[in-house]
C-alpha positions in Angstrom: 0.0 0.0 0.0 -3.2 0.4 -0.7 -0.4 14.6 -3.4 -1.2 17.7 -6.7 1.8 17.0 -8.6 3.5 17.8 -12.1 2.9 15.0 -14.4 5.3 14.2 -17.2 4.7 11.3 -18.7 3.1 9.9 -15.3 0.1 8.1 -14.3 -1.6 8.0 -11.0 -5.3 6.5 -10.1 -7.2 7.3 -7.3 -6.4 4.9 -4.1 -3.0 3.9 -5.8 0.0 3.1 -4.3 2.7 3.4 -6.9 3.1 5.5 -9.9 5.3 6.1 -13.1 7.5 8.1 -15.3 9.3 8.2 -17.7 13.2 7.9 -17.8 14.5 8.7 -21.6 14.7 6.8 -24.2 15.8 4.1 -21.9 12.5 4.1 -20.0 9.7 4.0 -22.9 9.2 0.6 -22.7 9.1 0.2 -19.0 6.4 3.1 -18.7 4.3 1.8 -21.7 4.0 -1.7 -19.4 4.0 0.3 -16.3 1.2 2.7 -17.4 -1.4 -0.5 -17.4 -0.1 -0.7 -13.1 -1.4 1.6 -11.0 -1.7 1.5 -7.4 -0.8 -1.1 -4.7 2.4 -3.3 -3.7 1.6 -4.9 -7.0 2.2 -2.4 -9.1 4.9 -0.1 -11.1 6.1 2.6 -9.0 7.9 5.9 -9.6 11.3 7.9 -8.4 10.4 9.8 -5.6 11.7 13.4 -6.4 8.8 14.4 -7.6 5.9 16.0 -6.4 2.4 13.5 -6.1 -1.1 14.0 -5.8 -2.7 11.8 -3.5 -5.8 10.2 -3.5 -8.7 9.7 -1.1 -10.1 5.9 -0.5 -13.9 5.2 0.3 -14.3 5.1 4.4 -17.8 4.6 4.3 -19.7 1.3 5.3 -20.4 -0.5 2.2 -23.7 -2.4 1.2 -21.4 -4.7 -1.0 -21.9 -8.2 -0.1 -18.6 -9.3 1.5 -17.2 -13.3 0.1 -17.5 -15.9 2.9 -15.1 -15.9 5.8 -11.7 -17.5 4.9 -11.6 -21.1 6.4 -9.1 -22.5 8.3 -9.4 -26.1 6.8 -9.6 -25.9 3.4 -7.0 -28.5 1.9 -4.9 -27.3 -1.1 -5.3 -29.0 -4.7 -2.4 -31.2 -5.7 -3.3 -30.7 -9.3 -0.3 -30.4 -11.8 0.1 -27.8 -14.7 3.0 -27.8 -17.2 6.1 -25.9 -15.5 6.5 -22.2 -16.9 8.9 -22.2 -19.9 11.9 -20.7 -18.0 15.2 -21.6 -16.3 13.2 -21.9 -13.4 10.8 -25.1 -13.7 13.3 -27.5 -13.2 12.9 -26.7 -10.0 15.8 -25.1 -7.2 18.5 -26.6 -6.1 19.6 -27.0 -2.1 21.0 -23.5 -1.7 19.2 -21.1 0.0 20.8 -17.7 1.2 23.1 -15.4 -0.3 24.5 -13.8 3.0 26.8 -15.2 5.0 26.1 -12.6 8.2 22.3 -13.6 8.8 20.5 -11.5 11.6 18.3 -13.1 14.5 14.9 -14.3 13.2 12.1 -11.6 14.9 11.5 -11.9 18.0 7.7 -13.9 19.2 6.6 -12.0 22.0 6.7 -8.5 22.5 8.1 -6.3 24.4 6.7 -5.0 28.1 3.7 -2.9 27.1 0.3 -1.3 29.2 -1.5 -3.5 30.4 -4.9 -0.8 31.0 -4.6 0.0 27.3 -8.2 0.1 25.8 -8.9 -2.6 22.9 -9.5 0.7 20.3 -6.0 1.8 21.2 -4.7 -1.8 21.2 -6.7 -2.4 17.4 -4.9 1.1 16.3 -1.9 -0.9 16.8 -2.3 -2.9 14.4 -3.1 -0.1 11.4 -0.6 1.5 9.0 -1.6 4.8 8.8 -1.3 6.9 5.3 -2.0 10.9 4.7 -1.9 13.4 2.0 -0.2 15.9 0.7 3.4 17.3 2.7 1.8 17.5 6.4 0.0 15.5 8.8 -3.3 16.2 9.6 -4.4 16.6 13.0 -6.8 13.7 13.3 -3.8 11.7 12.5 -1.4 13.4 15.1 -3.8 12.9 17.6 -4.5 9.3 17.0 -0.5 8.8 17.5 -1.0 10.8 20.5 -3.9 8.4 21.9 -1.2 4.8 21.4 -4.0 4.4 18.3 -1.2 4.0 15.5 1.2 1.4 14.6 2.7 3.4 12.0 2.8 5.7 8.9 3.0 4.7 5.4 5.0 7.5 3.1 4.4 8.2 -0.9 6.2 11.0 -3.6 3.3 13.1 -2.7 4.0 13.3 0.9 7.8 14.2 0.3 9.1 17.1 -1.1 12.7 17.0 0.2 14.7 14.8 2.4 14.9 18.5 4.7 11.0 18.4 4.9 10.0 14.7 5.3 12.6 14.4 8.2 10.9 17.3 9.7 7.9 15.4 9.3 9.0 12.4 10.8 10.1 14.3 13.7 6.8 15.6 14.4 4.9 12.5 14.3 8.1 10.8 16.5 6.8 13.5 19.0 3.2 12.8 18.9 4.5 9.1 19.7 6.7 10.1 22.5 2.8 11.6 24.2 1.6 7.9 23.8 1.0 5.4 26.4 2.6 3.1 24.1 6.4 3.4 24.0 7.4 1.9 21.2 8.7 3.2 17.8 6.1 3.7 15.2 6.5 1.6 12.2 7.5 4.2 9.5 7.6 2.8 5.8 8.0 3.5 2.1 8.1 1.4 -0.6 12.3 2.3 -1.4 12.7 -1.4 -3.7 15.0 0.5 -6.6 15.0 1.0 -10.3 11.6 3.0 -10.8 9.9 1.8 -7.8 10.8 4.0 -4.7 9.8 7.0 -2.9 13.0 8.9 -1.7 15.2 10.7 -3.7 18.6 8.8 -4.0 19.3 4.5 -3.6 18.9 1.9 -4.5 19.5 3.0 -7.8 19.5 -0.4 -9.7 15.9 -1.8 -10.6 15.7 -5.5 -9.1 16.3 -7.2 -12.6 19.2 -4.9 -13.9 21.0 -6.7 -10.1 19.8 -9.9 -11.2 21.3 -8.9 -14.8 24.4 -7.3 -13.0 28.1 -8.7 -13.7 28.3 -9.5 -9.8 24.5 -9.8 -9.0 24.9 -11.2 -5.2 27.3 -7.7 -4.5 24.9 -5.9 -6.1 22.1 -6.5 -4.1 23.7 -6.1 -1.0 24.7 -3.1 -2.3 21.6 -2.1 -3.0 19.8 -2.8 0.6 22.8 -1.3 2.3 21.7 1.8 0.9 18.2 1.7 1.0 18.6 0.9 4.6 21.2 4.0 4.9 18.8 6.4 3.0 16.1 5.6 4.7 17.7 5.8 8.5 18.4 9.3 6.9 15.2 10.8 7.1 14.0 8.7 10.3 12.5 5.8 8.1 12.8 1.8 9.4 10.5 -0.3 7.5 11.3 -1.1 3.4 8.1 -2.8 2.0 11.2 -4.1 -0.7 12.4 -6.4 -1.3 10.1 -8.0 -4.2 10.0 -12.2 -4.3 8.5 -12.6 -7.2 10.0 -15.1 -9.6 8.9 -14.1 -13.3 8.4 -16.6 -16.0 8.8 -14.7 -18.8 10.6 -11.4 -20.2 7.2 -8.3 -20.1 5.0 -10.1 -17.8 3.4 -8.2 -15.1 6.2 -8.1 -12.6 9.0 -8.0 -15.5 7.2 -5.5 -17.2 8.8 -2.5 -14.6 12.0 -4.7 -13.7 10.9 -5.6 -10.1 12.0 -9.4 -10.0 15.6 -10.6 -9.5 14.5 -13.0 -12.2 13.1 -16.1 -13.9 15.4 -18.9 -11.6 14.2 -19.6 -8.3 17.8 -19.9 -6.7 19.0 -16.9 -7.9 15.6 -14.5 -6.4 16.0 -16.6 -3.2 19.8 -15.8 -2.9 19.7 -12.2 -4.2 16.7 -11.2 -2.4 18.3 -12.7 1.2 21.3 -10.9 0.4 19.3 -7.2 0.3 17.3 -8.1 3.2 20.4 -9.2 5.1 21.8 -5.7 4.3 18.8 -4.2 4.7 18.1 -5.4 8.3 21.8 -4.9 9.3 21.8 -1.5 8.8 18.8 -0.9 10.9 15.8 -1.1 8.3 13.4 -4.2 8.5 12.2 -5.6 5.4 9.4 -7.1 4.4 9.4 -9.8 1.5 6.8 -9.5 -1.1 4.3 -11.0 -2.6 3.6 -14.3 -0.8 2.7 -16.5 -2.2 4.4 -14.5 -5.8 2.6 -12.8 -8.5 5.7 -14.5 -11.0 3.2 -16.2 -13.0 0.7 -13.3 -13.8 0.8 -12.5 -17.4 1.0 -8.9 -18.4 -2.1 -6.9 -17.4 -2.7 -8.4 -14.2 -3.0 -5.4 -11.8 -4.6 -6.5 -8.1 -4.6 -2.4 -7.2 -7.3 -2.1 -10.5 -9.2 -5.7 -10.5 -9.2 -9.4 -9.1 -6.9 -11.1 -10.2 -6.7 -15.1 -10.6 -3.5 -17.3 -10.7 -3.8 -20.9 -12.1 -0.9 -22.3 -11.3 -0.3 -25.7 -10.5 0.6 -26.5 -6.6 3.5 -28.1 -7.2 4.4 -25.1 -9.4 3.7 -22.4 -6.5 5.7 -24.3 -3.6 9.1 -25.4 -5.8 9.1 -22.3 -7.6 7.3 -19.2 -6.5 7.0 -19.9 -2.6 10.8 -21.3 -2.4 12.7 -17.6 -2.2 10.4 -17.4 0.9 12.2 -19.9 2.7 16.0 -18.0 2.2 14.4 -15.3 3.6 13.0 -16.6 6.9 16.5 -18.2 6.9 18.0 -14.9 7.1 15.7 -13.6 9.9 13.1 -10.9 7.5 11.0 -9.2 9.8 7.9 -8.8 7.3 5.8 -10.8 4.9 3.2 -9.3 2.4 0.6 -11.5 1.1 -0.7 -10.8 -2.4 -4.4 -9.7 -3.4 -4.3 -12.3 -5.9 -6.4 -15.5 -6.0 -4.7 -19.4 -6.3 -6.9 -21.3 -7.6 -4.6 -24.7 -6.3 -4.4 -23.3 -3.0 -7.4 -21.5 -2.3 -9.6 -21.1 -4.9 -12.3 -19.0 -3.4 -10.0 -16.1 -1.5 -7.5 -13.6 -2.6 -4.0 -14.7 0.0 -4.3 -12.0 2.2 -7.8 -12.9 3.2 -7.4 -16.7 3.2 -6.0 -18.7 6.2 -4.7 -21.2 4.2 -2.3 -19.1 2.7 -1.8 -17.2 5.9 -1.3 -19.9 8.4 -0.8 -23.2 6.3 1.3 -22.0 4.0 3.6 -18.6 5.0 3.3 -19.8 8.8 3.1 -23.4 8.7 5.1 -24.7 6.1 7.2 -22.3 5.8 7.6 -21.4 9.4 7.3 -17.7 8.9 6.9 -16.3 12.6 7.3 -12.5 12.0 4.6 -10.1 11.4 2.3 -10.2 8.1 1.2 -7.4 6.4 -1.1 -6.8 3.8 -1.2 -5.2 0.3 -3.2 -1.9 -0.3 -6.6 -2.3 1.6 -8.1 0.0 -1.1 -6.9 -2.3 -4.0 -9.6 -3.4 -6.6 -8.7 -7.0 -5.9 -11.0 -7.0 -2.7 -13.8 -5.3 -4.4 -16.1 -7.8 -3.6 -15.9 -7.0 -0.1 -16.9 -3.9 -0.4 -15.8 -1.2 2.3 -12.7 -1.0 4.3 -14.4 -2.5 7.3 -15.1 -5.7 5.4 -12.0 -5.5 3.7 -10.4 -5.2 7.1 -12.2 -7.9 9.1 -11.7 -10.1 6.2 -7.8 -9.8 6.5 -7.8 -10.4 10.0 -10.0 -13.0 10.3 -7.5 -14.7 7.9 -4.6 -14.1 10.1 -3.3 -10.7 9.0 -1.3 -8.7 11.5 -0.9 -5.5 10.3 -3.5 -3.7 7.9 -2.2 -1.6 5.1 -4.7 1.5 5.2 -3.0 3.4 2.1 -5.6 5.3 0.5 -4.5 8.6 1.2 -7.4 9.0 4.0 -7.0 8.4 8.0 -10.5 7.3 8.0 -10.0 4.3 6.1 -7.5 3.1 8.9 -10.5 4.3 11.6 -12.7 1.9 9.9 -10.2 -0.8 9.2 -9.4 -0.6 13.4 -13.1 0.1 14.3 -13.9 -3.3 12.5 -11.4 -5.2 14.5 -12.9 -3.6 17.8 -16.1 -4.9 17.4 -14.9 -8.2 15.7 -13.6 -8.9 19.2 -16.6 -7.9 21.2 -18.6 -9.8 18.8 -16.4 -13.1 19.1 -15.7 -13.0 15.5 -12.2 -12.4 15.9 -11.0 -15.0 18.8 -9.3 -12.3 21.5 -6.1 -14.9 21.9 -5.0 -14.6 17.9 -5.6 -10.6 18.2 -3.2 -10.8 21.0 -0.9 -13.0 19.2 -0.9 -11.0 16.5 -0.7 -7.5 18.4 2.2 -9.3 20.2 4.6 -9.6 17.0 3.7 -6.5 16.1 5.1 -4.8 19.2 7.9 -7.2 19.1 9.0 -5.6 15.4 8.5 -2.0 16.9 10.5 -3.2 20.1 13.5 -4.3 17.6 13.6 -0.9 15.9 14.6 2.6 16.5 
């Protein structure tokens, strides 16, 4: 997730979270694919120097009919389909990591925290937060100031210069600092490289000009080591980068705006552990994306504009786009985003975010993911069959989210994503021991970070 600006060969929709423009000659190509992506974690992005205008989401209670409630039982298909035509569908080998110095995996319980909190203010800790335009608003400030926040998501539109978003950080590090809750706030941007980041400055190289690089494993810890450095810069310590994806073939969806390390399973998995290792060892956690991978979407297939439906075989998913996610827990990554897509061999009737059987059988249990999860835009036009962001909310957690990307542009749709898991709890909906759980990681990943 999930701003007026000047527009030059640039593209923005309304509830987006990434947008693009054109680089030269050089960058045609990549903007005419780009320019069909729009807005969430799935999407193209832009360089950050520019200005953005942002976007409002719908906060109002929706009639829409929201898709039954993700189950917790529903058993994966074992059904087959040929293996992508790429260096990949032979299938990995036994390596995993590319880093030799591997942090500590995140912590499972957090931190010592109130114990008279309320449950709003312990529900606000589980919302990312997003704004428009250069300052804060008030409502938001005072939310921070009442422990109702876990953090702040940042866009082009809310930066102008390093100068004023460090300033801006400041201020809502001060709010924090009036909370009952005394833990950092969880302040992100989307910084992956190439076209796709929000600050001025590195990572420079896209993720498939490392993969294409003469020393590709260098490269990428090159490239978190300064993504982590220019993002400490300005007060920042959460990278929703690095991207997992494995592509299958040169312009589809996630190819089309360079954001995978590649079409060979081994080399994502070591590449991508390398920048997170670099990443999370200078100070910044990262958070791998998009479990369970969007590598096998064909061109086109935008989750911030429309559902989206993956037919890949299961056999496919786990030995080729789920196996980078196992490096990565290796090497200790703090986050996980789910994609808004839909696996018809895993769960055919719920996008990943919003089904448990991608949540907790798949990310948690077989691949032993323990850190926090975190969704893709709220807003995105994947999940518009559950109409509002209360449903869209509920449906997340129910599934075993634990942090809920609210990046619209508008506070209200993170006071609607928090009010639904309020009365989800009184209602019984929402077990009270798996909102602690999940509140608990969450404050342990704020209790690792400055």
């Amino acid at each position: 997730m999930v701003e007026a600006h000047a527009r030059s060969r640039r593209r923005i929709r309304s509830g987006s979270r990434y947008r693009t423009r054109s680089r030269g000659l050089a960058g045609l190509a990549l903007i005419a694919a780009a320019g069909m992506l729009a807005g969430a974690c799935s999407s193209g992005g832009s360089s950050s120097a520019s200005n953005n205008s942002s976007s409002s989401g719908s906060t109002s209670s929706s009639s829409s009919p929201s898709p039954s409630s993700p189950s917790s039982t529903t058993s994966p298909s074992t059904s087959a389909s040929s293996s992508p035509s790429s260096s990949s569908s032979s299938g990995p080998s036994s390596s995993s990591t590319g880093s030799s110095s591997k942090p500590a995996p995140p912590p499972t319980t957090a931190p010592t925290a109130p114990s008279n909190l309320t449950l709003q203010q312990l529900a606000g800790q589980r919302i990312i937060y997003s704004y428009q335009g250069l300052t804060p608003p008030a409502h938001l400030l005072d939310l921070i100031r009442q422990g109702r926040v876990a953090g702040v998501i940042f866009f082009g539109g809310n930066i102008a210069s390093r100068a004023q978003i460090t300033g801006v950080i400041t201020q809502l590090r001060q709010a924090q600092q009036q909370s009952p809750v005394h833990l950092p706030l969880l302040l992100m941007t989307d910084q992956e490289g190439g076209i796709v980041k929000r600050l001025p400055g590195p990572p420079d190289l896209s993720a498939k000009q490392i993969g294409q690089s003469a020393d590709p494993l260098g490269a990428a810890t090159s490239a978190g080591t300064a993504a982590a450095q220019n993002m400490t810069g300005v007060g920042m310590n959460v990278n929703l980068a690095p991207v997992l994806d494995v592509s299958r073939t040169p312009g589809d969806f996630i190819d089309a705006t360079q954001r995978s390390f590649g079409e060979n399973p081994n080399q994502v998995s070591k590449l991508g552990a390398a920048f997170i290792s670099a990443q999370q060892n200078a100070g910044v956690a990262a958070t791998a994306k998009h479990f369970p991978g969007l590598g096998s979407a064909p061109a086109g297939s935008n989750t911030d504009e429309r559902p989206v439906t993956l037919s890949v075989s299961l056999t496919n998913l786990r030995n080729i786009d789920e196996y980078p996610y196992g490096a990565a827990v290796s090497d200790g990554v703090k986050l996980v985003m789910l994609s808004w897509a839909v696996y018809t061999n895993l769960d055919p009737n719920h996008p990943a975010g919003t089904s448990s059987t991608a949540v907790q059988q798949e990310l948690r249990g077989r691949i032993g993911f323990k850190g926090v999860t975190i969704t893709d835009a709220l807003e995105a036009g994947a999940l518009q069959a559950y109409g509002s962001p209360y449903n869209r909310a509920l449906a997340a957690a129910s599934a075993g989210m634990d942090l809920l990307l609210c990046s619209s542009g508008d506070p209200a749709q993170g006071d609607a994503a928090a009010q639904a898991l309020v009365d989800a709890v009184n209602s019984g909906r929402l077990g009270r021991a798996g909102f602690d759980a999940a509140l608990g990681r969450v404050n342990a990943l704020r209790g690792g970070l400055k």
